[in-house]
C-alpha positions, 0 to 999 in steps of 0.5 A, spaced: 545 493 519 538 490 521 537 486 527 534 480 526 527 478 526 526 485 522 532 484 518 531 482 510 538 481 508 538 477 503 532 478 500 529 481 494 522 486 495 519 488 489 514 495 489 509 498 485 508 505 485 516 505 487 516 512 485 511 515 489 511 519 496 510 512 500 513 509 495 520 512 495 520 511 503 518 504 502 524 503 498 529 506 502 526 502 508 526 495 505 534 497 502 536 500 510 533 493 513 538 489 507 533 488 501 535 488 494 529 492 491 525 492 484 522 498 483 516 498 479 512 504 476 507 507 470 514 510 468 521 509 468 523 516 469 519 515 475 524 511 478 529 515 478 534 516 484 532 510 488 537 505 489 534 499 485 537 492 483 532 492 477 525 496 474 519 494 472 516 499 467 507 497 466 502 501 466 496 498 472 491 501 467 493 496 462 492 489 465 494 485 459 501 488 458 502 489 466 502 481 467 507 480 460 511 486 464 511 481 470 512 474 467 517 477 463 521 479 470 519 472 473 522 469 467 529 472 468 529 473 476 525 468 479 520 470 484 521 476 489 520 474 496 517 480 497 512 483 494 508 491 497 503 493 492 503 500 493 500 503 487 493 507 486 491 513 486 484 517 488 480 523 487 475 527 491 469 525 490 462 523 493 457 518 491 454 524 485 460 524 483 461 517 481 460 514 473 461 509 471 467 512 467 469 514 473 468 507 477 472 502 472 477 507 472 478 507 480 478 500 479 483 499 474 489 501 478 486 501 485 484 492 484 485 489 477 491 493 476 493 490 483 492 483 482 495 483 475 501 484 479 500 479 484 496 473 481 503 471 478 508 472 483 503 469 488 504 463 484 511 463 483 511 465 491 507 459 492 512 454 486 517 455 490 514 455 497 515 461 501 513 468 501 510 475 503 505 480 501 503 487 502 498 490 500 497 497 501 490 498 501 486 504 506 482 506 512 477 507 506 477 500 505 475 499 512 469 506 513 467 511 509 471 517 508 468 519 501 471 516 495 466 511 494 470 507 488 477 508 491 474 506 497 470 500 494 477 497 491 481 497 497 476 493 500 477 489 495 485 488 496 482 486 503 478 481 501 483 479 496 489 478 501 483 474 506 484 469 500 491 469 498 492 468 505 487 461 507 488 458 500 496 459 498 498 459 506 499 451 506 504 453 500 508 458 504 504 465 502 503 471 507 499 476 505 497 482 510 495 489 508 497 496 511 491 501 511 494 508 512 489 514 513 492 521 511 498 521 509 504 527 509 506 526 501 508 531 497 501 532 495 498 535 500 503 541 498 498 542 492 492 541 496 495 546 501 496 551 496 489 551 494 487 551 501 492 554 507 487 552 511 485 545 510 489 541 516 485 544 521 479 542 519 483 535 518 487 534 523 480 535 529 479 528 527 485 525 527 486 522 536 494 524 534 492 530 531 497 529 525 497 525 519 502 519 520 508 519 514 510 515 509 516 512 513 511 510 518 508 506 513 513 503 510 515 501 518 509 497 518 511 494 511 517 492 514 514 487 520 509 484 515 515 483 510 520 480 515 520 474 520 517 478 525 510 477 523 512 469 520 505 467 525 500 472 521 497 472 515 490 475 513 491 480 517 489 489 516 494 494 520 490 501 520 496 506 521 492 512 521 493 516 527 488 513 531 483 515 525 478 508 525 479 507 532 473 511 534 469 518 532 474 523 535 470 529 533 463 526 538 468 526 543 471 533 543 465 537 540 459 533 544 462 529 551 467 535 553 462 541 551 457 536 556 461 536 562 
């Protein structure tokens, strides 16, 4: 049993991207700290294994039918109390590599999908008078780390949370965002695959000298989402390793060799 302030008994959490690696720690922490949990992903089986009172099934690409998907659900359940906008994805990529192809598609899912989702439960939340917000964006969204489209997107869920918060907040809305840096999902098991070598080229610049994991994430989630953060709205929680606190590399490869 959760104590309070952190506990969400009595409460229900809606997820996207709930059958991811992030996703799936998300759920299992809101359920742990006595949420009902909506799991939202691309595809029903996808859901699979997780403890859900119900499903979402819409694909973000698809705007118009991921709002009729939500509506439908706001019809016959009423709003969440929560909602954690965690699905995306990305690809490696630098500015050459970017189209306009490749732009609308990292949009689509990464802000407009995003908002999709949110649009109508903000105001459901704002209907009834209460709610909170969590946008999973990136450290992507606050530096430049590669990825120009996905990066571009994140900064947008941020300025998009900046908005719920000032112009939905005297109607009972909150909305933050968590920003984690690398992440130890299970897709780092392909990348690592192809490149046994890749962390220790990450890892130098990380302070901590680790990637953070998906519980730590959804720990954040879990503070924004609770009574322990009832004063804060339209605030960004990097959780990252320290990754945005500076440049550690300057200071290992430059200063140390310096003295």
């Amino acid at each position: 049993m959760t104590a309070a302030p952190f506990s969400l008994e009595g409460k229900t959490a809606l997820i996207t991207g709930a059958g991811g690696g992030i996703g799936r720690a998300l759920v299992s922490a809101c359920r742990e700290a006595g949420a009902a949990v909506v799991g939202a992903d691309r595809e029903a089986a996808m859901l699979d294994g997780l403890d859900l009172a119900s499903r979402v099934v819409c694909d973000l690409s698809d705007t118009a039918a991921t709002q009729m998907a939500v509506r439908d659900h706001l019809a016959a359940h009423g709003a969440p109390d929560i909602l954690v906008s965690n699905a995306g994805f990305t690809r490696a990529e630098t500015i050459e590599q970017v189209d306009m192809a490749v732009w609308e598609s990292e949009l689509a899912i990464n802000l407009n999908g995003a908002y999709a989702v949110a649009a109508p439960i903000i105001e459901a939340m704002a209907a009834r008078g209460a709610g909170s917000v969590v946008f999973i964006a990136s450290v992507n969204g606050l530096a430049h780390f590669g990825n120009p489209a996905y990066s571009a997107a994140k900064a947008g869920l941020i300025a998009y949370a900046r908005a719920i918060a000032l112009e939905r907040g005297h109607r009972g809305v909150r909305a933050n965002v968590v920003c984690p840096g690398s992440v130890r999902t299970p897709a780092w098991d392909h990348r690592l695959e192809k490149n046994p070598t890749l962390l220790d080229k990450v890892l130098p610049h990380y302070p901590l000298g680790r990637l953070v994991s998906p519980q730590e994430v959804a720990n954040a989630v879990i503070f924004f989402a609770s009574d322990a953060s009832s004063g804060i709205t339209g605030t960004t929680l990097a959780v990252d390793a320290g990754l945005t606190a500076g440049y550690m590399r300057f200071v290992s490869d430059l200063l140390t060799q310096e003295n």
